[in-house]
C-alpha angles and dihedrals in degrees: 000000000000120000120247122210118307101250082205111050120183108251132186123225118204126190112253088207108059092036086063102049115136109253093241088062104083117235136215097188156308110280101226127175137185126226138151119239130184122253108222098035099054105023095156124070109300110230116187133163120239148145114306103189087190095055086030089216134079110282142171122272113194111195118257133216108244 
């Protein structure tokens, strides 16, 4: 028996603040985080705030293509 589309698909979150640093600022790193989301409850792009170690505060993290 095929298999249909998954309804919970593997996303990655990335944090928005340190993506947008100026280039003069010096950066660790890029906060990144991996979750599950379903397909048909949440169809557009998943936001959440969470814990960025590289900002050391709650930030946004805006979900990213693979």
């Amino acid at each position: 028996m095929a298999k249909g589309k998954d309804v919970r698909i593997r996303v990655i979150l990335q944090c928005m603040s340190c993506v947008r640093k100026d280039a003069n600022e010096e950066s660790t790193g890029i906060s990144r985080y991996s979750t599950q989301k379903n397909r048909h409850n949440t169809p557009g792009q998943l936001k959440l705030r969470k814990f960025c170690r590289y900002c050391r505060k709650h930030t946004t993290h805006d979900e990213i293509k693979k």
